[in-house]
Steps between C-alpha positions, in 0.01 A plus 500: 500500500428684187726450151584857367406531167551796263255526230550560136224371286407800360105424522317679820236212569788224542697817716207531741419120522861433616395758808251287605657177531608458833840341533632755321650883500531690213808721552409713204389535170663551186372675168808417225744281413767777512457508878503088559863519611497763744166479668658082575809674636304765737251231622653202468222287486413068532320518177511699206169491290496618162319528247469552040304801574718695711572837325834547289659364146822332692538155459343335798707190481800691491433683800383217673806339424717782675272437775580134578827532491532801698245396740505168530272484796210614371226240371374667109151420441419586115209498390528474165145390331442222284897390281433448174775248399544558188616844573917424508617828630215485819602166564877527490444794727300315704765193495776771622285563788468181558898396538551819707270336783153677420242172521241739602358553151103505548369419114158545529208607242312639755528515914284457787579678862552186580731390209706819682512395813617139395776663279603677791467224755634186298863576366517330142800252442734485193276179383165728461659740271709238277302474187614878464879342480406262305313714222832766511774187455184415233511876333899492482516160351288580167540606187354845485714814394485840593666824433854581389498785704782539797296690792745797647469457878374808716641589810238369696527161385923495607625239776621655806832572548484318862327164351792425248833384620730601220702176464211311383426387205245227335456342199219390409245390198163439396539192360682192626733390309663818353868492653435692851710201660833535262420884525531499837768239567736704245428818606609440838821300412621789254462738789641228753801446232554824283323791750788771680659512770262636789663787688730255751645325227314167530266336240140567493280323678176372282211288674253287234161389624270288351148582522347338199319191727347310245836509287777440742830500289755744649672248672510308170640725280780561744556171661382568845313260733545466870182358684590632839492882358291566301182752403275241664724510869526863417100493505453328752735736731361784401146336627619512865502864495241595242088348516360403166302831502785723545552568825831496680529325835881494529701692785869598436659159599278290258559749228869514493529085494233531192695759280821310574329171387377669224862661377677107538265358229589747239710262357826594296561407184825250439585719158447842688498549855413798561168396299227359729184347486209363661328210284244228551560296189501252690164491653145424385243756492326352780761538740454869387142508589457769800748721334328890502610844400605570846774265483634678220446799619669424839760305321642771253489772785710246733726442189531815277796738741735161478506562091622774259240317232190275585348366234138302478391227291134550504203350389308552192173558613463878672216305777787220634594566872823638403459730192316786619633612795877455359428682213410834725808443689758492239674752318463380180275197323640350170239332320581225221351529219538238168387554131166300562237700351266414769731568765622807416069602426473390878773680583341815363204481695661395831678831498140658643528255760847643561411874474195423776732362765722797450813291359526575106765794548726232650446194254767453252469250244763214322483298222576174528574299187501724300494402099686648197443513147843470442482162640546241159479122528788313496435258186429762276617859643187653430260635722232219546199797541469823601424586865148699465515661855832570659686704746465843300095443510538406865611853551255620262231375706614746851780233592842644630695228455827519748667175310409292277637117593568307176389153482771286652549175291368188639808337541657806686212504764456145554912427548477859754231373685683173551757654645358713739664832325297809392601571141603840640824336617563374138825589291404413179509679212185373370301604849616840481190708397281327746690560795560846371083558520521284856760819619280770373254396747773414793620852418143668558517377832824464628808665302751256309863583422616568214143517357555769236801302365255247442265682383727658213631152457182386432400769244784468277446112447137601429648776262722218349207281461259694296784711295560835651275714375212215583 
């Protein structure tokens, strides 16, 4: 039987060489990228090929993008001539592609008919198109700067409503290392522990996931372990009902028992109850091998109704199995940022990345220890030497900054991670700015009593500090 394939290349002599080839039917032909979406709808087609030349200044990979997600059973064949991998913003493109299930990325200088037919014939696997991963994790690592400029989004380039489910929220980095893990863990237990009321009087409930594989600490921060449920059994339900290339195979019955499973392992946490979380400190990264973004994508749709918040610990690099397709689902991404130089240089640069996959109107961005000038050592109360780039250049440079988290002293941390207790919960006076900066965020998302008491509060101790008319 014939594969229906829809051609796109945008080059007559590949067009006309597809006709020939007999195992397949082209169901039409299209001449520009602004008609990719809708000639897939109207012919529905096995294959999509497509082509650099085809007519039109859209972004490609964008479009492409909508594509597989919105048809996800059509096979994309791109040709997209010879990568040149020192070109970042191709690559990264190409490295989005990649994650969203496109494999079918034909490189080539130059093609034979029968290069075509192969390319056709012989679906490529995940492992053929890996060195285009590795060069994008490569490009996002380095040093290089770019622009301060903050791109303003376009219309076209907006998530649809119907992908995001409004209770969901991720936070996120580009670095390891910068705080995502206490972000998260506080955010949720401020809203868990300080949120209203919902409508029928009861507390709100606020689900934490971890998603960050390679730096499993959730369960840490808060004390929770249980090796009977956890996100590995969650996983590994999930797998009876979904194939490691996406496809569902489970009927009513099956699915029911799954989401049920899946609700008993969010765990509750002994200082909050009405906070709960699914962890995997406990486990070693390779009994997380297997994991793919259609777990997570299954998981958080089985999940997100049973929650007034959700909140996702993700992982730092955009092409890990569970970053990119959560960060199109959620509402709202909070990136951490620090006052690394290099970091925030990356950080500049990755917001391309961000305005190509359609996400930057949505990403807001924290500070995490964040560093004063008014800070003075404690031998000599004088300042030991003036920060050169702060908070105020962070802004400068196209950075909204939602809150800025203080540094927490070493002591503080270290006795609140020993105890299992998000310094959220804290009552002392000397931990009162940082959870203050902790609630702006909780507020963003989910509202907290009382918050413009605090916030007054909390300007006229600033007030106090620096003299009033400071």
């Amino acid at each position: 039987m014939k594969k229906r394939i829809l051609v796109a290349t945008g080059q007559d002599v590949i067009n006309s060489a597809i006709r020939k080839f007999p195992d397949y039917d082209v169901v039409g032909v299209v001449d520009s990228r602004d008609e990719l979406k809708k000639k897939c709808a109207q012919y529905n087609p096995e294959i999509l090929l497509v082509g650099e030349n085809l007519f039109g200044s859209e972004s490609l990979v964008k479009i492409l993008l909508e594509i597989a997600r919105e048809f996800p059973n059509i096979r994309i064949v791109y040709l997209t001539g010879h990568i040149n991998l020192k070109d970042e913003q191709r690559v990264n493109s190409l490295a989005l592609l990649i994650m969203a299930g496109v494999y079918d990325i034909v490189h080539k200088k130059k093609m034979t008919i029968d290069m075509l037919k192969k390319a056709l014939d012989v679906p490529m696997k995940e492992e053929d198109v890996r060195f285009i991963l590795e060069a994008s994790n490569k490009a996002l690592s380095n040093e290089k700067g770019g622009s301060g400029i903050e791109f303003i989004i376009p219309e076209e380039y907006k998530e649809d409503d119907e992908n995001i489910r409004n209770n969901l929220f991720v936070i996120s980095s580009i670095k390891p290392g910068t705080g995502k893990s206490f972000l998260s863990v506080n955010i949720a237990t401020a809203i868990a522990q300080y949120g209203i009321d919902r409508p029928d009087g009861k507390r709100p409930m606020v689900g934490l996931i971890e998603a960050d594989l390679q730096n499993l600490s959730l369960g840490t921060l808060l004390q929770i372990e249980d090796d009977d449920k956890n996100l590995k059994t969650v996983m590994n339900k999930i797998s009876e009902v979904v194939t490691p290339s996406g496809e569902f195979v489970g009927d009513i019955k099956k699915t029911e028992e799954v989401n049920e499973y899946i609700k008993s392992c969010f765990i509750p946490y002994y200082r909050v109850k009405n906070l709960r979380a699914l962890v995997g400190s406990q486990l070693t990264l390779k009994e997380l091998e297997g994991i793919t973004n259609y777990h997570y994508i299954y998981l958080v749709d089985a999940i997100v109704d049973e929650f007034d918040v959700l909140i996702v610990d993700s992982n730092s690099s955009l092409t890990h199995v569970t970053t990119f397709p959560l960060l199109h689902m959620a509402k709202n991404c909070y990136y951490v940022l620090n006052l690394d130089f290099n970091n925030v240089r990356n950080n500049i640069r990755y917001r391309e990345v961000l305005r190509e996959i359609g996400i930057l109107d949505k990403v807001r961005y924290v500070l995490n220890e964040d560093i004063s000038n008014d800070v003075k050592s404690e031998s000599t109360g004088t300042a030991i030497e003036e920060l050169m780039f702060t908070a105020d250049h962070l802004e400068d440079s196209g950075f909204k900054l939602e809150a800025r988290v203080p540094v927490i002293p070493k002591t503080v941390f270290l006795n609140r991670l020993y105890e299992g207790t998000p310094i959220v919960l804290d009552e002392k006076k000397s931990t009162e700015h940082i959870r203050y900066e902790l609630l702006k965020v909780a507020n963003q998302i989910y509202p907290i009593k009382n918050f413009s008491e605090i916030e007054e509060r909390q300007n006229k101790t600033v007030k106090k500090k620096r003299g009033f008319f400071a």
